[in-house]
C-alpha positions as CSV (number, residue, x, y, z in Angstrom):
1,X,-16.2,6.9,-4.3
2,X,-12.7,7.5,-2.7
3,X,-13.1,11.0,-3.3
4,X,-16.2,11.2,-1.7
5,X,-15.3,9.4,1.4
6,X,-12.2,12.3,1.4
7,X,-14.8,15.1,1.3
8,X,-16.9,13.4,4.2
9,X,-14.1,13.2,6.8
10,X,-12.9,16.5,5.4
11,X,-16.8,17.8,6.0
12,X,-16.2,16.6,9.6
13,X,-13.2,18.6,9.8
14,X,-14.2,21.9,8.8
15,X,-17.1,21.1,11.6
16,X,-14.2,20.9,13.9
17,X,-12.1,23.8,12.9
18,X,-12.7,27.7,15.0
19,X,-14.9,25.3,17.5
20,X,-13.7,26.2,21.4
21,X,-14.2,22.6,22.1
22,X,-12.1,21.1,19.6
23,X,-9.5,23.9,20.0
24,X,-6.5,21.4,21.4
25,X,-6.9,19.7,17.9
26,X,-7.3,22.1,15.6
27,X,-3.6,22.0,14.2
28,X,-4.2,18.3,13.5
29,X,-7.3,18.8,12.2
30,X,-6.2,21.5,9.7
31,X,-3.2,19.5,9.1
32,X,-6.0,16.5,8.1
33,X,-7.7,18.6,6.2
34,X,-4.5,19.6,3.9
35,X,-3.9,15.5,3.5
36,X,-7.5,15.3,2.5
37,X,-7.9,17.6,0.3
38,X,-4.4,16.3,-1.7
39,X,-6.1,13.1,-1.3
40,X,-9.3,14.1,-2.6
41,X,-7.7,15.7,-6.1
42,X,-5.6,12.4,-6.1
43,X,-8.2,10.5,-6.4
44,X,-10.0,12.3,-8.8
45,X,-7.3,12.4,-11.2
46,X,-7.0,8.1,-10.5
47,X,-10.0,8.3,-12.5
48,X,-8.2,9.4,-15.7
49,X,-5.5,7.6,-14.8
50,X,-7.0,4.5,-15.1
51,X,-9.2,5.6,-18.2
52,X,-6.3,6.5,-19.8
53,X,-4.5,3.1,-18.8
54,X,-6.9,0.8,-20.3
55,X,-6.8,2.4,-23.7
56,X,-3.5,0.5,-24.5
57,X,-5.1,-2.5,-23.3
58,X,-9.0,-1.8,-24.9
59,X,-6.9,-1.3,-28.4
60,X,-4.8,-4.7,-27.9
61,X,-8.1,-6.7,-27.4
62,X,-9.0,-5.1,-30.9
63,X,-5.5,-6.2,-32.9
64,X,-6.8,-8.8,-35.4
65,X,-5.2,-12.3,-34.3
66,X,-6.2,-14.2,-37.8
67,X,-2.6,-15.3,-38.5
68,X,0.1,-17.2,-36.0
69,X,2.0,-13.4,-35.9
70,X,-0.5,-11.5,-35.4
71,X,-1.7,-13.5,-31.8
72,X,1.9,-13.2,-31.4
73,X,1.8,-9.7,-31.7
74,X,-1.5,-9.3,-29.8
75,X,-0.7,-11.1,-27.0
76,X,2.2,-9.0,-26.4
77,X,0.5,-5.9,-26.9
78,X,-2.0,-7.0,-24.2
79,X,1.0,-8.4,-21.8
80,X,2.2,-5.3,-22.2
81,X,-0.3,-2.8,-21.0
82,X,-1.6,-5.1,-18.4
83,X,0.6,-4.0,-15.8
84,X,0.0,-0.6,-16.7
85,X,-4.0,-1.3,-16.1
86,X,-3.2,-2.5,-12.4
87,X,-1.2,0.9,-11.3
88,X,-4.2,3.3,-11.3
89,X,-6.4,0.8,-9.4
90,X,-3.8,0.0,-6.8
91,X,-3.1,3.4,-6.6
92,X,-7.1,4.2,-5.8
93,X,-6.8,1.5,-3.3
94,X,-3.6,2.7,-1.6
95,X,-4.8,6.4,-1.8
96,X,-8.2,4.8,0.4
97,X,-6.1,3.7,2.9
98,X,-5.0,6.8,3.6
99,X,-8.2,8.5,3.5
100,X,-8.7,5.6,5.9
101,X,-6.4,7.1,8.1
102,X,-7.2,10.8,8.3
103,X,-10.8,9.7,8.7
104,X,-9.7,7.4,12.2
105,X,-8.4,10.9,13.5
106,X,-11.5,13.1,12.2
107,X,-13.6,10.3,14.0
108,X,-12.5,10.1,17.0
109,X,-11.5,13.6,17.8
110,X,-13.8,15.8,15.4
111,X,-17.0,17.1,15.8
112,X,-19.2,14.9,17.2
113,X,-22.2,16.6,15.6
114,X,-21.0,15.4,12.2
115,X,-19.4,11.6,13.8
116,X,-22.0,10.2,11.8
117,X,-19.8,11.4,8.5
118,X,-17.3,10.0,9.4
119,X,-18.5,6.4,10.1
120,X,-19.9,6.8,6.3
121,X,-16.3,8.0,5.2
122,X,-15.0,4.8,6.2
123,X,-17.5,2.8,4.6
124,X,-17.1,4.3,1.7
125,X,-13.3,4.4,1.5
126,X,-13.4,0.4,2.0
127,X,-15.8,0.2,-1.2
128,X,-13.7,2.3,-3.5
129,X,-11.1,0.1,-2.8
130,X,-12.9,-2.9,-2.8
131,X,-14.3,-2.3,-6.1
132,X,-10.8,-1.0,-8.1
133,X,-9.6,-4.4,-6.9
134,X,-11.9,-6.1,-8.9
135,X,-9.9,-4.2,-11.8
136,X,-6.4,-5.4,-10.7
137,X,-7.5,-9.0,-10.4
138,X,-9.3,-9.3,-13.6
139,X,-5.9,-7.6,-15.1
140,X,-3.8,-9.9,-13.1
141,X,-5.5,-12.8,-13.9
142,X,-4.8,-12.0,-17.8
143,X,-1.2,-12.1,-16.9
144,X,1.2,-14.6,-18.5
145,X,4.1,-14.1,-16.2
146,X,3.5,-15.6,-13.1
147,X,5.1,-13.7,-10.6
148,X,3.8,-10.1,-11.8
149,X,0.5,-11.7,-11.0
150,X,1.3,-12.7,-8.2
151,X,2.8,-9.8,-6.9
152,X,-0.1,-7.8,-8.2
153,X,-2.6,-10.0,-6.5
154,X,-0.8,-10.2,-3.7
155,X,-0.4,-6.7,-2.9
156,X,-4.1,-6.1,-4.3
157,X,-5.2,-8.6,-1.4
158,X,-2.8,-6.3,1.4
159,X,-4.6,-3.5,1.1
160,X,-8.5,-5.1,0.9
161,X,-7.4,-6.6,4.4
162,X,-5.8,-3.2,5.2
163,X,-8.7,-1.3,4.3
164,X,-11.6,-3.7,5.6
165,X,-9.7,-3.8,8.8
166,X,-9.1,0.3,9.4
167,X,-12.8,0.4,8.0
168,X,-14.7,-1.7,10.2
169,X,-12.3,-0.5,13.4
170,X,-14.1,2.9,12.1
171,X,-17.2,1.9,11.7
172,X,-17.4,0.0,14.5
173,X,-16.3,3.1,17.1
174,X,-18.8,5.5,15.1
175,X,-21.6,3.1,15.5
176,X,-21.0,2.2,19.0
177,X,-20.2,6.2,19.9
178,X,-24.1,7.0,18.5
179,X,-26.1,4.1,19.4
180,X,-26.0,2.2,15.9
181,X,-25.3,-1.7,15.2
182,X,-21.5,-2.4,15.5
């Protein structure tokens, strides 16, 4: 969903781009464009990322825990790769907040035939990182040390309010810029 919101404001962009009107923004844009398009393929590859993070984790919650060692063993295994379940899901939801940002510039100064992109790139951004938090909580919550939870919660929660803020400032300028409910 990330990636998608990346190739909405980027669709905005290339809208902009050789346009007379837009002319004293076209370095910007194009320099958008190149973020977007890094963030794009970033976010794609999150995707294996995580996939390949929760393998560790999907084999611990297999380990047979009959015996006192082996849920000693288990556990460990799972404390292990726990942390490494939470990187690629923060890492979707810090990559969306930089979507976020290239898609407040391609909104307010792209092509206003395509605005209406660009109010749904923001929407979308603030899902996809709204839904991989869901994956670091339910990983954090699994967490026997305290403060890595914490911490992982903690920064998981940062960037929801970071991306619901950017996102609804977004949405909120689109809508009111083409007559739709702020």
């Amino acid at each position: 969903m990330g990636a998608v919101a990346a190739a909405l404001a980027s669709m905005v962009g290339e809208l902009t781009v050789g346009k007379k009107r837009y002319a004293d923004v076209e370095a910007e844009m194009r320099g958008a464009l190149g973020r977007l398009a890094v963030l794009r393929s970033r976010l794609v590859a999150l995707v294996d990322e995580d996939a390949e993070a929760f393998a560790p984790l999907a084999h611990a919650y297999r380990l047979p825990s009959s015996t006192n060692g082996e849920r000693e063993a288990k556990e460990r295994a799972m404390q292990g790769a726990l942390m490494g379940a939470c990187e690629p899901p923060l890492g979707i939801m810090r990559a969306c907040i930089d979507v976020l940002h290239e898609c407040d510039f391609v909104a307010r100064h792209g092509s206003r035939l395509a605005m209406s992109d660009a109010g749904a790139c923001a929407v979308l951004a603030k899902a996809a990182a709204i839904a991989a938090s869901l994956n670091v909580y339910i990983n954090a919550d699994a967490m026997a040390d305290a403060a890595q939870r914490d911490s992982v919660r903690s920064e998981a929660d940062a960037l929801i309010d970071e991306a619901t803020v950017r996102a609804d400032d977004i949405y909120g300028y689109v809508a009111s810029e083409i007559g739709g409910r702020i």
